[in-house]
C-alpha positions, 0 to 999 in steps of 0.5 A, spaced: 671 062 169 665 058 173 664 060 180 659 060 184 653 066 183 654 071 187 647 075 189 650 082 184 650 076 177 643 074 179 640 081 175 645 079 169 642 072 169 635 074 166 639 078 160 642 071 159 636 067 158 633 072 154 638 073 149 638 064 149 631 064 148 632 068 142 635 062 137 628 059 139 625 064 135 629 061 129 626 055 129 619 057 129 618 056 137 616 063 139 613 061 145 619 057 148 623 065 146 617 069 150 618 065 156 619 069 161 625 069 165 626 067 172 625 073 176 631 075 182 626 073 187 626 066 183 634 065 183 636 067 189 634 061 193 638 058 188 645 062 189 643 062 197 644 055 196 650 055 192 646 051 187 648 056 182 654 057 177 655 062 172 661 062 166 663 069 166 666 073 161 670 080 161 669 084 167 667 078 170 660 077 167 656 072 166 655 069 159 652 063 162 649 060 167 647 054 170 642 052 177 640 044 180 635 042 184 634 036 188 628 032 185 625 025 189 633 025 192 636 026 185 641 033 182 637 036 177 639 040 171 634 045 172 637 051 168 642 051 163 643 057 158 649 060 154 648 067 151 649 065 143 655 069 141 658 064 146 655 057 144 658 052 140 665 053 145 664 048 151 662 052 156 655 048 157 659 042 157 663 046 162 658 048 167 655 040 167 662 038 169 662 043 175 654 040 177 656 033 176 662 033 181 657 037 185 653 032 185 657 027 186 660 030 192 653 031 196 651 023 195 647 024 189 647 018 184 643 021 178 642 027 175 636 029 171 633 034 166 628 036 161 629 038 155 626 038 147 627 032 144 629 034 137 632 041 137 639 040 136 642 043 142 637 041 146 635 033 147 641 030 141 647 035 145 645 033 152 645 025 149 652 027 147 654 029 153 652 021 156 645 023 158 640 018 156 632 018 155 627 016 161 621 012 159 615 015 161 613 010 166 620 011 169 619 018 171 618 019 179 613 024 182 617 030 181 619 029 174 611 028 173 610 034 176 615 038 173 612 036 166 606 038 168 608 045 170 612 045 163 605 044 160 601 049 162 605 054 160 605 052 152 613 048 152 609 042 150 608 044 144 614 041 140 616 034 143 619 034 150 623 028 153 626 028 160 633 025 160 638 023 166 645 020 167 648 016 172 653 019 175 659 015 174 658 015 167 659 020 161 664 024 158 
C-alpha cells in the first residue's frame, strides 16, 4: 500500500536507504553504499509537506520510500529507494505514479531527477519508466546546484546524468 509518511515511518526510512544502498556495494560503488542517509531532521520537512510517500509491507512498514522537491518551479524525484527483497516487483514504478499525479495536481509540467547513467536500475530503468536525459547546457540553476552538491560528496565518480519527464508523457 502507498500512503503518505507519516512522522513515526521516518526512523524506518533510513533503514530502508541503507539496506538499497548495499546493491551498490555489489557493483563496486562503496562509496554510493556508504552515503550516509537522511537523518529524521532532514525527512521531516519532507513528510510535513506531504512531500513524501512510503509502500509499506506487513505491520504496515515501510519497505520503499519516496520524497519530491521542487526545483526552479519543476517536481523532483529527490529520493526513491526500495529495500532489495522488494525490488524487480513494481513498487518504485508505483511510487512514481503516485509523485506524477501529485505533480500533475499541484501545476507542475516536469518532473526531474539525478541519477547514474549506467547502473541498470538507475539511468536505463528511469529511461524505461519515459524519462529522458538533459543535456548539460539545458540544466537549470538548481539542477547545477544539486550536482554540484552530489559531487562534493564522491557521487560523481561513476557517470552521473539528470534526466526529466514532461508530465503527460510516459507509461
Amino acid at each position: 500500500m502507498i500512503r503518505l509518511a507519516r512522522p513515526d515511518d521516518l526512523p524506518e526510512l533510513a533503514e530502508v536507504e541503507s539496506a538499497a544502498g548495499l546493491l551498490f556495494r555489489d557493483i563496486g560503488m562503496d562509496v554510493v553504499a556508504d552515503d550516509a542517509p537522511p537523518t529524521v531532521a532532514e525527512l521531516t520537512p519532507y513528510a510535513a509537506d506531504g512531500r513524501a510517500w512510503v509502500f509499506t509491507g506487513p505491520g504496515d512498514r515501510p519497505v520503499a520510500y519516496l520524497l519530491v522537491d521542487v526545483v526552479d518551479g519543476h517536481a523532483h524525484l529527490e529520493q526513491v529507494s526500495v529495500r532489495p527483497e522488494y525490488a524487480r516487483r513494481g513498487i518504485g514504478r508505483r511510487l512514481v505514479e503516485v509523485v506524477r499525479e501529485w505533480a500533475r495536481a499541484h501545476g507542475f509540467a516536469e518532473l526531474s531527477l539525478t541519477t547514474y547513467a549506467e547502473v541498470p536500475w538507475n539511468g536505463p530503468y528511469y529511461a524505461r519508466l519515459g524519462f529522458e536525459v538533459v543535456a548539460d547546457e539545458e540544466l537549470t540553476d538548481g539542477l547545477r546546484a544539486i550536482r554540484a552538491t552530489e559531487a562534493a560528496k564522491g557521487l560523481d565518480a561513476w557517470p552521473r546524468v539528470v534526466m526529466r519527464q514532461r508530465l503527460g508523457s510516459g507509461p
